[in-house]
Structure formats: structure tokens, C-alpha cells
LOMARRO-143876 format. One record per residue: residue number from 1; x, y, z of N, C-alpha, C in turn. Coordinates in steps of 0.05 Angstrom, whole numbers, plus 32768, in hexadecimal, padded with zeros to 4 digits. Example, Ala and Ser with C-alpha at 12.3 -4.5 7.8 and 13.67 -1.06 7.14 Angstrom:
<nodes>
<1; <8108; 7F8E; 809C>; <80F6; 7FA6; 809C>; <8108; 7FBE; 809C>>
<2; <8101; 7FD3; 808E>; <8111; 7FEB; 808F>; <8102; 8001; 809D>>
</nodes>
This chain:
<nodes>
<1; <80E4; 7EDA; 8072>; <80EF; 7EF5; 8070>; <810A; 7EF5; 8063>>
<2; <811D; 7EE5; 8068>; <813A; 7EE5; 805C>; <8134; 7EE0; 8043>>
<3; <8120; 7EC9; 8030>; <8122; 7ECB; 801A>; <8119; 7EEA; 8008>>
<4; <8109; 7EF5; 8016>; <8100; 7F0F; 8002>; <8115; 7F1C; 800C>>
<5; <8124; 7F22; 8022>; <813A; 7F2F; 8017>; <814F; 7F34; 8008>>
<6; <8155; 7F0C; 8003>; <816A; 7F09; 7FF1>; <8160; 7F09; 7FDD>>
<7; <8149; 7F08; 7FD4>; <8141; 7F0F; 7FB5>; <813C; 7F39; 7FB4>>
<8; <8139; 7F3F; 7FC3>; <8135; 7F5A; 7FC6>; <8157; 7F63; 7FBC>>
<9; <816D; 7F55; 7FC8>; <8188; 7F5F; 7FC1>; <818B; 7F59; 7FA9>>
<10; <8187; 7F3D; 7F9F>; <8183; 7F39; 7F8A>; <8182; 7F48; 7F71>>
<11; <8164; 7F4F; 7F79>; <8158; 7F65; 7F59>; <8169; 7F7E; 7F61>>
<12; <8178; 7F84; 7F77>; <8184; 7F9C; 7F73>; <81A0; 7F9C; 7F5F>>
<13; <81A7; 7F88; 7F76>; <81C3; 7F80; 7F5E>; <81C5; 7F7D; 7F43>>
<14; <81B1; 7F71; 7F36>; <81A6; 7F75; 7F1F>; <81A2; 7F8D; 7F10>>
<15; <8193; 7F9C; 7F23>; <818E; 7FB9; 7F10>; <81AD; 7FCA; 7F14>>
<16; <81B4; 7FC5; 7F33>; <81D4; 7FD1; 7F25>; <81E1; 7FCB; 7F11>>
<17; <81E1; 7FAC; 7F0C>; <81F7; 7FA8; 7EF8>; <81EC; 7FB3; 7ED9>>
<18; <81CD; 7FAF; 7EDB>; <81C4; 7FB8; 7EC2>; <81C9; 7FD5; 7EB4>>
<19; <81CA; 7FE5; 7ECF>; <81D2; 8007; 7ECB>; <81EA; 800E; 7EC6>>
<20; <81FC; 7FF7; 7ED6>; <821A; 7FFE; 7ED5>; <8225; 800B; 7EED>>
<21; <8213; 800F; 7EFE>; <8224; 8011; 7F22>; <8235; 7FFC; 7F30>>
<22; <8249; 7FF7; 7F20>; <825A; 7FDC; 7F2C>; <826B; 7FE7; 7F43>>
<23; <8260; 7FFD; 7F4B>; <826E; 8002; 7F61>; <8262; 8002; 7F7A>>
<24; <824E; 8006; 7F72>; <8235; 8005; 7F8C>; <8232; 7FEE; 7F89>>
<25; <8230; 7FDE; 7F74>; <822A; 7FB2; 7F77>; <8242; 7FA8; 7F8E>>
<26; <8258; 7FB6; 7F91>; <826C; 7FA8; 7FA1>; <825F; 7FA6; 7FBC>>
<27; <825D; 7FBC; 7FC5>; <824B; 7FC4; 7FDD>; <8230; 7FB4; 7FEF>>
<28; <8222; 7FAD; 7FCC>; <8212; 7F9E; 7FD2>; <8218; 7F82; 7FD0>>
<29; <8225; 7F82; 7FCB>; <822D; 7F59; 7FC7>; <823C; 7F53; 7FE9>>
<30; <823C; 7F5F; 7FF7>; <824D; 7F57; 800D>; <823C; 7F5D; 801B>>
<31; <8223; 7F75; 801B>; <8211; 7F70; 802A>; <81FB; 7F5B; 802A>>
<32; <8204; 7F51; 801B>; <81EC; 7F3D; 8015>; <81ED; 7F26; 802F>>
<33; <81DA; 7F1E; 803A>; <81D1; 7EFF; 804A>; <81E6; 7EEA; 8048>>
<34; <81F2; 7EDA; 8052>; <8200; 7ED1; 8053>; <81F2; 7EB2; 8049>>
<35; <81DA; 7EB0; 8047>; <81C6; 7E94; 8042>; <81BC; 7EA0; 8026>>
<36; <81C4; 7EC0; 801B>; <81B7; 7EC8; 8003>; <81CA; 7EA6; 7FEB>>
<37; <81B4; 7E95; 7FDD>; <81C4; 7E87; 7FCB>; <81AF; 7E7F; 7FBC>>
<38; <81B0; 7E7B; 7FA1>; <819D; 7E72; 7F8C>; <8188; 7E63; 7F95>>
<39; <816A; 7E6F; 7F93>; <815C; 7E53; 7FA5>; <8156; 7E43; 7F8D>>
<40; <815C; 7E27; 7F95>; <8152; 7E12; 7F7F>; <8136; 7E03; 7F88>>
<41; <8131; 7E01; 7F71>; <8112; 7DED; 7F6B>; <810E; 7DD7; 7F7B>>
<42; <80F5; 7DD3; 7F76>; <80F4; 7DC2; 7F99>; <80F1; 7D9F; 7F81>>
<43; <80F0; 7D83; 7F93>; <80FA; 7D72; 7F7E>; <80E2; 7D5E; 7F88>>
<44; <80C8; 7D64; 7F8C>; <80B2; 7D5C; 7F8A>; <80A4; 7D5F; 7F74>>
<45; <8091; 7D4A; 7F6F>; <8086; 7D3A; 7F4E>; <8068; 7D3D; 7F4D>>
<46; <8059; 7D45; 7F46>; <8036; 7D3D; 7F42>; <803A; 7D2F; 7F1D>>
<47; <8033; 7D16; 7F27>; <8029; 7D09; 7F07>; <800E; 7CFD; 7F06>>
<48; <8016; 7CF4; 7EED>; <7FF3; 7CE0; 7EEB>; <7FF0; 7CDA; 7ED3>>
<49; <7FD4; 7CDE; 7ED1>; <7FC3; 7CD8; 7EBC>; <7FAA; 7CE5; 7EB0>>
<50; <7F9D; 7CEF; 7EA0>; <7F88; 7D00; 7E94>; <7F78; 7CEB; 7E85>>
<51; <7F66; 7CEB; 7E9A>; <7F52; 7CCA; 7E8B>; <7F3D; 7CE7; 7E7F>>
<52; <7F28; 7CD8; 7E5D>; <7F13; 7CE9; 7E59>; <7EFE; 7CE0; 7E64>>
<53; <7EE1; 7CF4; 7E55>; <7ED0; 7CE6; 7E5B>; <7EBF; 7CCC; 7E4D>>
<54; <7EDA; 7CBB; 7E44>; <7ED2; 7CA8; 7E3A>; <7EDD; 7C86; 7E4D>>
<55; <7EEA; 7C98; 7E66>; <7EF7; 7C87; 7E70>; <7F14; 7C78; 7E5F>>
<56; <7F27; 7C84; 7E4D>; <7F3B; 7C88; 7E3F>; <7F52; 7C9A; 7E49>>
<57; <7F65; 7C9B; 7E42>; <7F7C; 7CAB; 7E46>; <7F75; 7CC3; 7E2D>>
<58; <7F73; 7CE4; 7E3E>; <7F72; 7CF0; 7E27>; <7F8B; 7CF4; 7E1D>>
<59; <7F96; 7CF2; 7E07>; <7FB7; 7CFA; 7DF9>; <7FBB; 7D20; 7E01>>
<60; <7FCB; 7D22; 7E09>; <7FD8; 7D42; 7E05>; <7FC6; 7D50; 7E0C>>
<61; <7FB9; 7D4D; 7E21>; <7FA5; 7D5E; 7E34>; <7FB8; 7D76; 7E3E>>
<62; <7FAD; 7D8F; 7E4C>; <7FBE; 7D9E; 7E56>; <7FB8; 7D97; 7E76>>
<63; <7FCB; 7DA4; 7E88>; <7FC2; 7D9E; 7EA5>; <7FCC; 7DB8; 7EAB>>
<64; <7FB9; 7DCA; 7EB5>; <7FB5; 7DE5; 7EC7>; <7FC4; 7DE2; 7EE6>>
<65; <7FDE; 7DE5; 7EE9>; <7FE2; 7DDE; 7F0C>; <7FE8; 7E00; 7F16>>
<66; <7FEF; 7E01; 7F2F>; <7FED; 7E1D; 7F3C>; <7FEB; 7E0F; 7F5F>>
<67; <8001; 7E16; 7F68>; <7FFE; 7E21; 7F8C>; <7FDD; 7E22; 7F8F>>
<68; <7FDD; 7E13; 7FA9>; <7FBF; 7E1C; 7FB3>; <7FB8; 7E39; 7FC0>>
<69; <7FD5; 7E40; 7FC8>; <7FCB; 7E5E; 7FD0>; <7FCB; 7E74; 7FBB>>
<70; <7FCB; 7E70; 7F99>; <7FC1; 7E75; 7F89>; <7FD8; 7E88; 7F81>>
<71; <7FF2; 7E7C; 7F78>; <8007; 7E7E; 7F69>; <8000; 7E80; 7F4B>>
<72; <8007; 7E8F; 7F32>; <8004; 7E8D; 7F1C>; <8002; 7E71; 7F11>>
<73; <7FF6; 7E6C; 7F07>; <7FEB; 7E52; 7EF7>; <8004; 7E47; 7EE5>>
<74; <800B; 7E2E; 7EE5>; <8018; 7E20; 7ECB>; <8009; 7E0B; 7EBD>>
<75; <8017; 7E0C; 7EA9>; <800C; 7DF0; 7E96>; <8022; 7DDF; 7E8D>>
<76; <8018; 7DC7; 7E8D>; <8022; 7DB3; 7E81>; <801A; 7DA0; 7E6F>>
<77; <801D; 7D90; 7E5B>; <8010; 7D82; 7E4C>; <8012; 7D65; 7E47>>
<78; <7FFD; 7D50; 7E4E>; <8007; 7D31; 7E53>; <800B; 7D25; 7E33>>
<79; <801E; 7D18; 7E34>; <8023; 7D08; 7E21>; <800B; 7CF8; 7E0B>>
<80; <800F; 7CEA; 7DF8>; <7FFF; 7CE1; 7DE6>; <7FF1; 7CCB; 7DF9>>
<81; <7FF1; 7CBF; 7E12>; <7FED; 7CA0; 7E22>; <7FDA; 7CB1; 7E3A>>
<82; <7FDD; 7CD4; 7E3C>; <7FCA; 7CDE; 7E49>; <7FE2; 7CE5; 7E65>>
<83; <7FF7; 7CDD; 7E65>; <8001; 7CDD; 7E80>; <8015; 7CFC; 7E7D>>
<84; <801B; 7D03; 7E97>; <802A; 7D19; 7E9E>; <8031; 7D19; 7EB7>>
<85; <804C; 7D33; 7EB5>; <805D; 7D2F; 7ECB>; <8069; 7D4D; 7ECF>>
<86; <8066; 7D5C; 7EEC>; <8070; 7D6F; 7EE7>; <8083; 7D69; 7F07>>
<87; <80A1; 7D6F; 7F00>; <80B5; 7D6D; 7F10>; <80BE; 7D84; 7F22>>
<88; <80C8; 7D87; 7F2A>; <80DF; 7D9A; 7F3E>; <80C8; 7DAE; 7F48>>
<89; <80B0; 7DA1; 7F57>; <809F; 7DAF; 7F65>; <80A8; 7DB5; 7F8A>>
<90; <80A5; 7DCD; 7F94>; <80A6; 7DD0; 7FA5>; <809D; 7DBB; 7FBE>>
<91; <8096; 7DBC; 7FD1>; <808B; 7DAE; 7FE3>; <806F; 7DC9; 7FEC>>
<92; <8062; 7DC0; 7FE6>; <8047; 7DCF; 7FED>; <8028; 7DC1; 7FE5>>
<93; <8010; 7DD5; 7FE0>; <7FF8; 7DC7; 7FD5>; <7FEE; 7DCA; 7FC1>>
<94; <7FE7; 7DB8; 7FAD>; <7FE3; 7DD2; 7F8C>; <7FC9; 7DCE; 7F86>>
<95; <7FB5; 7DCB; 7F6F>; <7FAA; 7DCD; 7F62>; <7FB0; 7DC6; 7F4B>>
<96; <7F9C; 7DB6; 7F34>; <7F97; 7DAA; 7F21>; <7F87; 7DA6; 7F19>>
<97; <7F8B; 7DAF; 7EFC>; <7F6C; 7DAB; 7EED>; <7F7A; 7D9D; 7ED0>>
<98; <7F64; 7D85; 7EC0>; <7F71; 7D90; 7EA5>; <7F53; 7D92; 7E97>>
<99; <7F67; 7D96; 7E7B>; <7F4E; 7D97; 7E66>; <7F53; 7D91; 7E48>>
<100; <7F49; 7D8E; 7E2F>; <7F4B; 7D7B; 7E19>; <7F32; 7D7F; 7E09>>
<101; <7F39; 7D92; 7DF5>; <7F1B; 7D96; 7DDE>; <7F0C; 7DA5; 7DF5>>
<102; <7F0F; 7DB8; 7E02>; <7EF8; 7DC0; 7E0D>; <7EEF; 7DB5; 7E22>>
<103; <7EF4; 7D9C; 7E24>; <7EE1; 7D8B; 7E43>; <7EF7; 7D93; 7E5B>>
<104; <7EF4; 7D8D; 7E71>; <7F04; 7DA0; 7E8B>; <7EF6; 7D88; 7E9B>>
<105; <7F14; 7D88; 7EAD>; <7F15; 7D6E; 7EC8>; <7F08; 7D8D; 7EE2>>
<106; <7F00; 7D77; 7EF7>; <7EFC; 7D8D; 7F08>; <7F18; 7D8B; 7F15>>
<107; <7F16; 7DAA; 7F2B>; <7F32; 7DB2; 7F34>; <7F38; 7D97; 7F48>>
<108; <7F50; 7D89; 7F4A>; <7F59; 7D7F; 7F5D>; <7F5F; 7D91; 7F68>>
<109; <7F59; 7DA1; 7F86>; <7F66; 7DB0; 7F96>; <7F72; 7DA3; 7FB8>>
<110; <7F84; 7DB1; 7FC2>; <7FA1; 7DB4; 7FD3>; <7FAA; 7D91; 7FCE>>
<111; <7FB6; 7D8E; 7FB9>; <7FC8; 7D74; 7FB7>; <7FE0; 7D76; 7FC7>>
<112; <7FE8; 7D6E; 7FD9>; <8000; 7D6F; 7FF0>; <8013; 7D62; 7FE1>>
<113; <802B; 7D76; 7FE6>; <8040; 7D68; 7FDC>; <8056; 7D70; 7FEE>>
<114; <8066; 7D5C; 7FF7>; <8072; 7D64; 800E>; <8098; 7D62; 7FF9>>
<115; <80AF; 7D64; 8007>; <80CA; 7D6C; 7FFB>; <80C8; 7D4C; 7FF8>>
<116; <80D6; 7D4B; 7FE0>; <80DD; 7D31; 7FD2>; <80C6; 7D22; 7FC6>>
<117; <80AA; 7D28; 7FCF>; <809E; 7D0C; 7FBA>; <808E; 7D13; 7FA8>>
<118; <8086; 7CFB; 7F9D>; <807B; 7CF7; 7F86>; <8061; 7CE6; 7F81>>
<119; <804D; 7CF4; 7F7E>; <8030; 7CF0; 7F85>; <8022; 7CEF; 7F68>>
<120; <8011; 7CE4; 7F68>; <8004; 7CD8; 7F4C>; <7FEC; 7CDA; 7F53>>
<121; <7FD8; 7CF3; 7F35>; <7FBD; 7CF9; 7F3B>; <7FBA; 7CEA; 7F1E>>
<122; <7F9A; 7CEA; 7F1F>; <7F87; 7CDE; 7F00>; <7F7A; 7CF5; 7F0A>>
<123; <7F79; 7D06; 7EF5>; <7F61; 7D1C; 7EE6>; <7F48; 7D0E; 7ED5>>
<124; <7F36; 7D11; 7ED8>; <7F1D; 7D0A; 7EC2>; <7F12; 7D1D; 7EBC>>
<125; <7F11; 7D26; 7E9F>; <7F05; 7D33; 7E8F>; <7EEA; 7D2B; 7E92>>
<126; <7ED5; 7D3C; 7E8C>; <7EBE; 7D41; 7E95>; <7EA7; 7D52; 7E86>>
<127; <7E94; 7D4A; 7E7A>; <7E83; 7D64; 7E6E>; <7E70; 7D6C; 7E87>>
<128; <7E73; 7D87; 7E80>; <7E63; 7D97; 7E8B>; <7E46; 7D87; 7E9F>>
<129; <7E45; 7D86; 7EB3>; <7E2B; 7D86; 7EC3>; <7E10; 7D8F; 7EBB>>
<130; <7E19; 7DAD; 7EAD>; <7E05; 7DB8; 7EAD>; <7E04; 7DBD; 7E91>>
<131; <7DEA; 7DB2; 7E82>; <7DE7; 7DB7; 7E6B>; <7DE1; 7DD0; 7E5D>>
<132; <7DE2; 7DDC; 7E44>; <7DE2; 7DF2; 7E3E>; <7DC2; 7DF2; 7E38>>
<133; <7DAD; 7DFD; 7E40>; <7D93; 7DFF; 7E33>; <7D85; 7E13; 7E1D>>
<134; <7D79; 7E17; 7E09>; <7D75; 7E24; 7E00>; <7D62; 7E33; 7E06>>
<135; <7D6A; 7E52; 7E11>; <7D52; 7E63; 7E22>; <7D4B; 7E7E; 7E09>>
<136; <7D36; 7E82; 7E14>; <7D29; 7E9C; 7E01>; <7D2F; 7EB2; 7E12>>
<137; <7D3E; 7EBE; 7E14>; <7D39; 7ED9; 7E21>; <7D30; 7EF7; 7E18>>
<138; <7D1D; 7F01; 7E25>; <7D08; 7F18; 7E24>; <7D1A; 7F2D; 7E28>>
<139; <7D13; 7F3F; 7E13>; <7D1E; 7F56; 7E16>; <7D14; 7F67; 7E23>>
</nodes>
């Protein structure tokens, strides 16, 4: 609850300053939380590796991550050796997928990551299960 408030004062202060009520901002800067202070990024790591389905490192694969309780999605992209690294992650559970030309790893889902560490997944790219068949359909 104290953080949505201090971001709630936040975006106000903001729109005052943006309007030009610097007189009503005074008001609000003193009411503000006394714990209201910049929240910084949390300093937990998910890395790895993006093997294909050739059993290889795919080069510059993307990796799909996102909160497991289903936070907006990011991407990242592994290096030419297939590896990647995404830093200053919160302490929570995420999700992971990657993909490369079309082929797609299945989701690694709730990867635990607790404050401070640094955990190392392998993704494998994968074709499809299910083959595409060629059907006639009746009109």
C-alpha cells in the first residue's frame, strides 16, 4: 500500500510541475511519506543459453521473459555463442520462452528468483509437435 501511494504523489507532482502549479507542488512535497524515495531495480540475474534443434547454440535468438503473474512481456537477445543475460531483476517468478527463424522453446514457467541471485536456464528450440497436414475442407 505505501508504494502506490508514493507513486500516486508522484504522478501528481509531475502533472503539477508540468501545468505550472508550483505552488500547490510545495504542499505536496511535504506531504509526501516519509519512505516516499526512488524505487531501484532489484539486482537478481536469469542467464543461460538457447541450444537449437540441432543440439547447437542458436546465435541472437530472442528470449520472451515476463513476471509469472503476467506483467508486460520483455525481450532480450543472446549473443552470436547463443548465450544471454538479463540483470537488475526483481526477486520474484518469471517466465521464458525463446525463439529463432520461427522455431519457439517451450515456456519455462515460475523460475524463482529470490534478492541477489543469479540462476542459469538452457532454452531448446523446438519444431512444432504437431505437424501441419494437408486437409480438404468442404464447403
Amino acid at each position: 500500500m505505501p508504494r502506490t501511494l508514493s507513486r500516486i504523489a508522484m504522478h501528481a507532482i509531475l502533472l503539477l510541475c508540468a501545468s505550472g502549479s508550483f505552488a500547490a507542488l510545495s504542499g505536496l512535497v511535504f506531504a509526501a511519506p516519509a519512505h516516499a524515495v526512488p524505487q531501484h531495480k532489484g539486482h537478481s540475474t536469469l542467464s543461460g543459453v538457447v541450444i537449437g534443434p540441432d543440439d547447437k547454440p542458436a546465435p541472437h535468438a530472442s528470449i520472451t521473459y515476463q513476471s509469472s503473474f503476467g506483467a508486460m512481456p520483455h525481450a532480450v537477445h543472446a549473443d552470436a555463442r547463443g548465450r544471454f543475460s538479463i540483470a537488475h531483476l526483481e526477486a520474484d517468478n518469471y517466465d521464458l520462452r525463446a525463439s529463432s527463424k520461427g522455431i519457439f522453446s517451450e515456456w519455462v514457467k515460475n523460475v524463482t528468483l529470490q534478492a541477489g541471485e543469479t540462476k542459469s536456464i538452457t532454452l531448446r528450440l523446438m519444431y512444432s509437435r504437431a505437424p501441419l497436414k494437408n486437409k480438404k475442407y468442404k464447403n
